[in-house]
BAGUVO-338541 format. One record per residue (C-alpha): residue in three letters; x, y, z. Coordinates in steps of 0.1 Angstrom, whole numbers, plus 5000, padded with zeros to 4 digits. Each point is the difference from the previous one (the first is absolute). Layout:
<nodes>
alaXYZ ...
</nodes>
This chain:
<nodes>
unk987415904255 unk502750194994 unk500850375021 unk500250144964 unk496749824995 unk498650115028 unk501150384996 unk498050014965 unk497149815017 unk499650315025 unk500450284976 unk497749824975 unk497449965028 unk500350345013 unk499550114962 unk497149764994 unk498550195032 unk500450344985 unk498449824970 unk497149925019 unk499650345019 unk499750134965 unk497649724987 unk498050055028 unk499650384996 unk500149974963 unk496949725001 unk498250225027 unk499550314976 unk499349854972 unk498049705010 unk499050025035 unk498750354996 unk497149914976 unk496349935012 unk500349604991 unk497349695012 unk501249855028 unk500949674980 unk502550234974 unk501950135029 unk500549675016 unk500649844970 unk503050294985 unk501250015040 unk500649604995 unk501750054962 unk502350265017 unk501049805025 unk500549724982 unk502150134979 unk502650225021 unk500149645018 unk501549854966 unk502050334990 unk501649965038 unk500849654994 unk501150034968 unk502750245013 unk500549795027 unk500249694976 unk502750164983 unk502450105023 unk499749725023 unk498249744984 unk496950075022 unk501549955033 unk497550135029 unk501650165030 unk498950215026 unk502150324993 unk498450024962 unk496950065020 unk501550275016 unk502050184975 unk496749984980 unk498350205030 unk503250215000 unk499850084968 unk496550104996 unk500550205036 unk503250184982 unk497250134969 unk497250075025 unk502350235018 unk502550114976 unk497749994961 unk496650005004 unk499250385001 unk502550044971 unk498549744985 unk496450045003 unk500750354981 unk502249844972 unk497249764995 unk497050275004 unk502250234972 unk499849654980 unk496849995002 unk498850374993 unk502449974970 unk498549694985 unk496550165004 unk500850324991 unk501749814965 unk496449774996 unk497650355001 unk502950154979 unk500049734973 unk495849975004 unk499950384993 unk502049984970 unk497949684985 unk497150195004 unk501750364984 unk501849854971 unk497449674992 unk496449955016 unk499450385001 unk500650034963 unk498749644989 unk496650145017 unk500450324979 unk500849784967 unk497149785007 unk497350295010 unk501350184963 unk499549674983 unk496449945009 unk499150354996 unk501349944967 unk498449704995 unk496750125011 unk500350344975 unk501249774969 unk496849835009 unk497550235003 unk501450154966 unk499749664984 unk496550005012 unk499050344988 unk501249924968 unk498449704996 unk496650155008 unk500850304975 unk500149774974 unk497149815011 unk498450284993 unk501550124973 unk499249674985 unk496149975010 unk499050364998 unk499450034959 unk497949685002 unk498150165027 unk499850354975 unk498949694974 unk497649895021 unk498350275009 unk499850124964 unk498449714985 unk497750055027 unk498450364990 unk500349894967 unk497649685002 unk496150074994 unk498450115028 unk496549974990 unk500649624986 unk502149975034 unk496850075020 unk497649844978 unk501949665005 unk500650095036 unk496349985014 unk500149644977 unk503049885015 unk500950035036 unk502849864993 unk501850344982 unk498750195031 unk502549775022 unk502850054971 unk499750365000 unk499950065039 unk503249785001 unk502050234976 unk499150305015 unk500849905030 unk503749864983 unk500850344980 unk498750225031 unk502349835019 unk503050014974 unk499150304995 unk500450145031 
</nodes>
């Protein structure tokens, strides 16, 4: 390698260590700080790791064609030393202020939904089936008024060709017949009932 090969190695490194001071912090609020299972932690601690391994290397792979050396280990310590001291505390408040602002957006955005669509599709939908439910109960009325409308003169009919019949012949061919005794309790009972 090269000195000029060398020189980008170190400030890559020491770059790739700030990279992973931030990771690190960045990982730890937003992952880390949740109430997992045991087996989620250990599994999203080993996808982490794995793949700031890979980014490192693939840094690494392109400025020196992968080539190992002790002092890449060190600049990467330096590097993330150099954050810890220098970026975290400015960093942790950039990323809190991230975070605030993206939640602060999501209730936002969930407050409008519910203003401007779901509070006023429930209103829609509570008019409609009051509506629904008067348009049928008026539909029903109706249709009983002209039930009755309909049945009521043959009830009048009825009951008119009733005081008219006999009622002495009525009686005679009652006590002969039981039959007629049965008739006639069936259609009192029916015009009392349309009646009422």
């Amino acid at each position: 390698m090269s000195l000029t090969v060398q020189l980008q190695t170190m400030l890559a490194m020491v770059a790739m260590g700030g990279w992973l001071g931030v990771a690190i912090d960045t990982y730890s609020r937003l992952i880390r700080g949740r109430c997992w299972n045991k087996w989620i932690t250990v599994i999203n601690d080993s996808l982490f790791w794995i793949l700031q391994g890979l980014f490192v290397f693939y840094v690494l792979l392109q400025i020196n064609e992968g080539e190992m050396r002790f002092y890449i280990l060190l600049a990467l310590l330096c590097g993330y030393a150099s954050y810890r001291a220098l970026l975290f505390n400015v960093y942790m408040k950039i990323l809190e202020a991230i975070i605030q602002g993206v939640i602060r957006t999501y209730y936002f955005f969930k407050s409008m939904l519910f203003i401007f669509v779901i509070n006023p599709v429930k209103v829609l939908l509570k008019f409609l089936y009051k509506l629904c439910m008067m348009i049928i109960g008026m539909v029903i009325t109706v249709i009983f008024f002209l039930l009755k409308v309909v049945y009521t003169p043959f009830v009048w009919i009825g009951r008119g060709i009733w005081w008219l019949l006999p009622k002495e012949k009525l009686k005679k061919l009652k006590s002969k017949l039981g039959f007629f005794k049965k008739v006639e309790n069936y259609i009192k009972r029916w015009f009392t009932k349309k009646g009422s």
